[in-house]
Backbone as JSON Lines, residues from 0, in Angstrom:
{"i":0,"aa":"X","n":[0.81,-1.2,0.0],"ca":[0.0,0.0,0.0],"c":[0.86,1.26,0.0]}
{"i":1,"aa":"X","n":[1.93,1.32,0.95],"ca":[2.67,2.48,0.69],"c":[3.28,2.51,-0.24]}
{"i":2,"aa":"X","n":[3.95,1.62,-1.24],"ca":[4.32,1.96,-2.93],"c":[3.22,2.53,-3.15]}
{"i":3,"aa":"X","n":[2.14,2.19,-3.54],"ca":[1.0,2.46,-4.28],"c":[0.69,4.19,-3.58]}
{"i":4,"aa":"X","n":[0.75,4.52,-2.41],"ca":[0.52,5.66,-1.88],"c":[1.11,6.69,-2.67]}
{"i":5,"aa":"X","n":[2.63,6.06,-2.56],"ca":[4.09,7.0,-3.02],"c":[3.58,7.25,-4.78]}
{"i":6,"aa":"X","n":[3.25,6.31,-5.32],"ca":[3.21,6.59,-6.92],"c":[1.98,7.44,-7.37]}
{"i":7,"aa":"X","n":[0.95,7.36,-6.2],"ca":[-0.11,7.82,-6.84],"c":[-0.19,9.82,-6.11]}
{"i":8,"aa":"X","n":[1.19,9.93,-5.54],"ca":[1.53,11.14,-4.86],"c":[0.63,11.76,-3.85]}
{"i":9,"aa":"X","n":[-0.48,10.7,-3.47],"ca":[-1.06,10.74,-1.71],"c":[-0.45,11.02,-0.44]}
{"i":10,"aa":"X","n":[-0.55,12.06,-0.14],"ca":[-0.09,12.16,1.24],"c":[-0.27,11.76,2.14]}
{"i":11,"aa":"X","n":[0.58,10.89,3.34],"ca":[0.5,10.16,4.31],"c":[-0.93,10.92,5.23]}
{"i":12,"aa":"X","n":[-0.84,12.46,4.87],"ca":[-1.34,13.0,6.1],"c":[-2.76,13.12,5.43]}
{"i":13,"aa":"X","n":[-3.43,12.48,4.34],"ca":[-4.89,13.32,3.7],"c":[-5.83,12.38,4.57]}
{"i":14,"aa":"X","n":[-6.71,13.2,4.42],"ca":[-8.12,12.23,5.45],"c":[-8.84,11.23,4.53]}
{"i":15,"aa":"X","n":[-9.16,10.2,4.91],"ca":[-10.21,9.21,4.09],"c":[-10.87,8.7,4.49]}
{"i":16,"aa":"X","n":[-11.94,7.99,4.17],"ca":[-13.33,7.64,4.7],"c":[-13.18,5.95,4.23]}
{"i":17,"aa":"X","n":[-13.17,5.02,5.61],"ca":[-13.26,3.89,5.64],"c":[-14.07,3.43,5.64]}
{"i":18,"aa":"X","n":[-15.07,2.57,5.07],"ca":[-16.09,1.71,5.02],"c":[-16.04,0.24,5.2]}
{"i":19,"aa":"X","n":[-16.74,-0.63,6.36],"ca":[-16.17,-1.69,6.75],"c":[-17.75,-2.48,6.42]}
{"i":20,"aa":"X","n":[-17.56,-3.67,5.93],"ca":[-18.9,-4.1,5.78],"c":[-19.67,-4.87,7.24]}
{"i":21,"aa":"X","n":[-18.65,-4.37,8.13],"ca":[-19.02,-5.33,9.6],"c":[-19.28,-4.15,10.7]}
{"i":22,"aa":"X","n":[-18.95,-2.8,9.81],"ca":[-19.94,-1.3,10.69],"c":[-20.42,-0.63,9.7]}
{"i":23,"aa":"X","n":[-21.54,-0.41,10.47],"ca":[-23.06,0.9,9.58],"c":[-21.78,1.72,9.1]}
{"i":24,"aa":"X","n":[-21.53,2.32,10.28],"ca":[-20.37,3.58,10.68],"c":[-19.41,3.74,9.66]}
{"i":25,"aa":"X","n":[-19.23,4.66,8.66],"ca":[-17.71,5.09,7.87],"c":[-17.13,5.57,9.47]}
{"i":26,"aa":"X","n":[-15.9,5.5,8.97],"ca":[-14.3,5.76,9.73],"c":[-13.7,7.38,9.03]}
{"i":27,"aa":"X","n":[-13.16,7.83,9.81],"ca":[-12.46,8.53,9.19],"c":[-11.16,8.57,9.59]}
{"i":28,"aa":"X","n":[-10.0,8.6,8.49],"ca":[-9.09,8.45,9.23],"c":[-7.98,8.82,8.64]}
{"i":29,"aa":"X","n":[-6.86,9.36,8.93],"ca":[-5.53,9.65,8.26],"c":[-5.27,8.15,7.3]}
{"i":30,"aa":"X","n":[-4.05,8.69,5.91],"ca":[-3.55,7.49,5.28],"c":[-2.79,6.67,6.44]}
{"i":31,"aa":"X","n":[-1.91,7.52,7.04],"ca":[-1.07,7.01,8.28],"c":[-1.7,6.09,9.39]}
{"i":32,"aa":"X","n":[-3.03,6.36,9.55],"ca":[-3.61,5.56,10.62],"c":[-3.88,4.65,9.93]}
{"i":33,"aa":"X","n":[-4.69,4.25,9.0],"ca":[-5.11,3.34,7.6],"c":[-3.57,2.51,8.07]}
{"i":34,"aa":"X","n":[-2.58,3.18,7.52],"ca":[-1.4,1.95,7.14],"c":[-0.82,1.61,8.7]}
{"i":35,"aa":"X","n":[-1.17,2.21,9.79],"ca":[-0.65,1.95,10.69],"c":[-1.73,0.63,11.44]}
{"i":36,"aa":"X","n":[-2.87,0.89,11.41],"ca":[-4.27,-0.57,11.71],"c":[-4.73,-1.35,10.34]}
{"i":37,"aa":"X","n":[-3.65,-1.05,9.6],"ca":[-4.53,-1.99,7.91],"c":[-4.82,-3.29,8.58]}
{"i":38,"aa":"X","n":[-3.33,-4.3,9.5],"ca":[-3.95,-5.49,9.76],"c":[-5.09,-6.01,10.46]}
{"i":39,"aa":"X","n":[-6.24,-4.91,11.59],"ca":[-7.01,-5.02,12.08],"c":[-8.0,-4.29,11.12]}
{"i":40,"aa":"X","n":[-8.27,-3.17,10.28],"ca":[-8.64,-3.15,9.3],"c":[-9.64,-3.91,8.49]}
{"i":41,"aa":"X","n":[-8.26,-4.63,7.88],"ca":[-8.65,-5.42,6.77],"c":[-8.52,-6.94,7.21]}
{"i":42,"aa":"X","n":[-8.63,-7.1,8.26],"ca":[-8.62,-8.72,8.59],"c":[-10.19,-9.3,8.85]}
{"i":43,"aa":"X","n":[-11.17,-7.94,8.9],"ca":[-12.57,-8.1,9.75],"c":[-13.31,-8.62,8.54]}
{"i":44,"aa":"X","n":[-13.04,-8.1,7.27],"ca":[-14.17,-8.53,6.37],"c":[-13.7,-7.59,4.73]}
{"i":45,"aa":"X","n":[-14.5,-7.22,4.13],"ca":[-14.26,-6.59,2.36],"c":[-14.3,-5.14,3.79]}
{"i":46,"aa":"X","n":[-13.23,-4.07,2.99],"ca":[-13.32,-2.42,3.5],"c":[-12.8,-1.69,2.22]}
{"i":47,"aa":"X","n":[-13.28,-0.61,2.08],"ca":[-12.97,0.25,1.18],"c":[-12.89,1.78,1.51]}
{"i":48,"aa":"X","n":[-11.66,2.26,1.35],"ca":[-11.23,3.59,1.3],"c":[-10.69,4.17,0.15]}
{"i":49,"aa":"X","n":[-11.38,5.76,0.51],"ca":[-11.69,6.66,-0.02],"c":[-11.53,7.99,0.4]}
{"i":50,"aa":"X","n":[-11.39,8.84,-0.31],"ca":[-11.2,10.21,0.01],"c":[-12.17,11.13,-0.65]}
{"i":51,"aa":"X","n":[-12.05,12.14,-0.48],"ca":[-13.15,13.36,-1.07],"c":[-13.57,13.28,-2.83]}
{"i":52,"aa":"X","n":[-12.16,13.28,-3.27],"ca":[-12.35,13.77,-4.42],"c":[-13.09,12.2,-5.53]}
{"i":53,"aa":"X","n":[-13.01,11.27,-4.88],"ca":[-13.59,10.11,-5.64],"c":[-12.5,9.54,-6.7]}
{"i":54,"aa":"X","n":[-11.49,9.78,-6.4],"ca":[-10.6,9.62,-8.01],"c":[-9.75,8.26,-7.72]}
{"i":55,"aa":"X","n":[-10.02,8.1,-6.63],"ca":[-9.21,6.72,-6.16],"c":[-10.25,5.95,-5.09]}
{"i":56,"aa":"X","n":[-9.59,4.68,-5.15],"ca":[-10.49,4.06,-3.96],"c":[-9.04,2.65,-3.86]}
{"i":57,"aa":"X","n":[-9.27,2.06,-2.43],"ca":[-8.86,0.95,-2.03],"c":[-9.77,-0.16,-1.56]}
{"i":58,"aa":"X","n":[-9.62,-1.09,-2.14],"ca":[-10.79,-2.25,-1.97],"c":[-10.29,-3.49,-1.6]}
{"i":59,"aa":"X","n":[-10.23,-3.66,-0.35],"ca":[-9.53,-4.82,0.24],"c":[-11.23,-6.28,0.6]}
{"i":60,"aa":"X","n":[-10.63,-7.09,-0.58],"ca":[-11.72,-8.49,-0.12],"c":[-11.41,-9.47,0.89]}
{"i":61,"aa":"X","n":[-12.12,-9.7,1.64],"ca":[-12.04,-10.49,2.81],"c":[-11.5,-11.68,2.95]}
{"i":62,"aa":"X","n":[-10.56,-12.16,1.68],"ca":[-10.07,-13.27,1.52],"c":[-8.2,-12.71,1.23]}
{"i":63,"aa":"X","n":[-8.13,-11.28,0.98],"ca":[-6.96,-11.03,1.3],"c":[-6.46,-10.34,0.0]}
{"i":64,"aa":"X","n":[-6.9,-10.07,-0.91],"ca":[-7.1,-9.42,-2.0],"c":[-7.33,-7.94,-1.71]}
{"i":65,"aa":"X","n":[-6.54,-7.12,-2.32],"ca":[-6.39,-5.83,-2.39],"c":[-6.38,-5.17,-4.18]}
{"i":66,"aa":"X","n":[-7.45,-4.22,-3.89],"ca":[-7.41,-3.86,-5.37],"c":[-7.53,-2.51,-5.38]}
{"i":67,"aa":"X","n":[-7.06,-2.0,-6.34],"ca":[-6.77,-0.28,-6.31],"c":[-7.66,0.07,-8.07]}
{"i":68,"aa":"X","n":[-8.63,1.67,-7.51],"ca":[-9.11,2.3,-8.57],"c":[-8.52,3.27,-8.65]}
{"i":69,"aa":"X","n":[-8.38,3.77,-9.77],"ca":[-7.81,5.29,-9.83],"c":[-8.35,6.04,-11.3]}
{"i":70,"aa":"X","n":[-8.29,7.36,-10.97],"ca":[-8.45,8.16,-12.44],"c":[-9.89,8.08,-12.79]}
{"i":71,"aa":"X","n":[-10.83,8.84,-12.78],"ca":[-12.28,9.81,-12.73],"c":[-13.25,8.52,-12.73]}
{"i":72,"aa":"X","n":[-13.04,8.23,-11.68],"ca":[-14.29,6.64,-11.39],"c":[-15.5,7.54,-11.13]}
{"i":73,"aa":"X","n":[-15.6,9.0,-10.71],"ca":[-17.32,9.65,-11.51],"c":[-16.71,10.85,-11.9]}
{"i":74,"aa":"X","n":[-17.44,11.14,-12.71],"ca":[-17.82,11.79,-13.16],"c":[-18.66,13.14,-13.15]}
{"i":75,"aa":"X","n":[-18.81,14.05,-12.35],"ca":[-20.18,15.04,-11.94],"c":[-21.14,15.6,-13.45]}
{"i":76,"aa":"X","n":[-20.21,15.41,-14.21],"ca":[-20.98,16.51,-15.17],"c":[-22.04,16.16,-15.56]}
{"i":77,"aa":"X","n":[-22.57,14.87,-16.23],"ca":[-23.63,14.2,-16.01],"c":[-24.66,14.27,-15.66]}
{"i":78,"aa":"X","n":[-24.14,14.14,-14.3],"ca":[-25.7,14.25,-12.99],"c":[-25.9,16.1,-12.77]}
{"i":79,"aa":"X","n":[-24.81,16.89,-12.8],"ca":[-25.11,18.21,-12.94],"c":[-26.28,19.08,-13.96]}
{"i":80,"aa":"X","n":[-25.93,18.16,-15.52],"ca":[-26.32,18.45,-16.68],"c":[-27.76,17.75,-16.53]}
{"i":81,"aa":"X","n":[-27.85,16.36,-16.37],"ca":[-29.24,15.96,-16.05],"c":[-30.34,17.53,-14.96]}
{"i":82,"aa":"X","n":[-29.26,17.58,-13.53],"ca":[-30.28,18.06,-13.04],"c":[-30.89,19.51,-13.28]}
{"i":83,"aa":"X","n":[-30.31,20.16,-13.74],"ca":[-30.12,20.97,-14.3],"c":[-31.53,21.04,-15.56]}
{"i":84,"aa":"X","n":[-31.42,19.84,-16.21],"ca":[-32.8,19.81,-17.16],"c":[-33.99,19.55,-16.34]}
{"i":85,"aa":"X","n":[-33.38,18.81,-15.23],"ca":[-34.98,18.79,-13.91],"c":[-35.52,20.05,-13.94]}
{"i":86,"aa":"X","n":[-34.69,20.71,-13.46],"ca":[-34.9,22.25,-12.34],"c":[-35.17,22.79,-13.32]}
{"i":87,"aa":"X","n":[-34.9,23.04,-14.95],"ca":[-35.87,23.6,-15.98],"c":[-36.62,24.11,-15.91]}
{"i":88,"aa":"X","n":[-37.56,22.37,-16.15],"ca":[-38.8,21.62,-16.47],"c":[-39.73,22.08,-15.27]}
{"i":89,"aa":"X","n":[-38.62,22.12,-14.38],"ca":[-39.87,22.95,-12.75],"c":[-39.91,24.08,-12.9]}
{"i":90,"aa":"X","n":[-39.14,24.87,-13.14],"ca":[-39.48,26.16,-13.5],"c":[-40.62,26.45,-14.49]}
{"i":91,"aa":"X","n":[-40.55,25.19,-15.93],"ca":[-41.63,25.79,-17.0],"c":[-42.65,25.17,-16.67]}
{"i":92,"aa":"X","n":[-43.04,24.26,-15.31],"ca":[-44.19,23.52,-14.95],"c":[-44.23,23.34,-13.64]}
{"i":93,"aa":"X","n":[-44.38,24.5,-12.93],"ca":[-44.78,24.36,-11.39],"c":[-45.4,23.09,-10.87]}
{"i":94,"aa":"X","n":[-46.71,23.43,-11.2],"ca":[-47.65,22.45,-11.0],"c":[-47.28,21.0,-11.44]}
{"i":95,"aa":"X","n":[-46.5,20.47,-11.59],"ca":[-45.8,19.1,-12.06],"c":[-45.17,18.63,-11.17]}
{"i":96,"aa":"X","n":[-45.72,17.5,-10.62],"ca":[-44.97,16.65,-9.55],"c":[-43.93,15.42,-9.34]}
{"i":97,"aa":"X","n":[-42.96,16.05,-10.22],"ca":[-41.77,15.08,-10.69],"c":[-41.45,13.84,-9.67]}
{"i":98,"aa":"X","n":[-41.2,12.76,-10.39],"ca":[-40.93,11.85,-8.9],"c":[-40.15,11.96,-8.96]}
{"i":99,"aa":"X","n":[-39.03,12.4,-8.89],"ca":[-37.55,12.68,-8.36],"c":[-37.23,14.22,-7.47]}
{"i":100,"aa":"X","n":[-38.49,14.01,-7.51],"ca":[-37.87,15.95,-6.73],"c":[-38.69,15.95,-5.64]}
């Protein structure tokens, strides 16, 4: 994990959001704390970390498998541009009771 940290130019110190499939609860937590409890971590079950910007993720499977995403896994413009044609359509039709809104 720390090669992979070093190449992908992550800082030890950025915050990320742990997801454990054995707590409701996300984690939050330094990379440093991450690599300092990975073996209690990732020994409980599948966890996946993440940070703000969505551009990476770490996906550790419960059998010991570690897999890394990187590079615009979303996208915003999309869902911006969609909603955007919502909020229109409400403007040119008040009275219209969209099921999404």
């Amino acid at each position: 994990m720390k090669k992979w940290l070093y190449n992908r130019g992550i800082p030890f110190g950025n915050w990320v959001f742990v997801l454990c499939d054995t707590n409701s609860q996300p984690l939050l937590m330094t990379w440093k704390m991450v690599l300092k409890y990975a073996h209690d971590l990732f020994a409980i079950g599948d966890t996946l970390v993440f940070d703000q910007t969505l551009n990476w993720c770490l996906f550790n499977y419960h059998e010991g498998q570690l897999s890394y995403g990187k590079d615009a896994m979303y996208d915003p413009t999309a869902v911006d541009t969609y909603m955007k044609e919502l909020n229109e359509r409400k403007k040119k039709f008040p009275q219209f009771k969209h099921p999404f809104m």
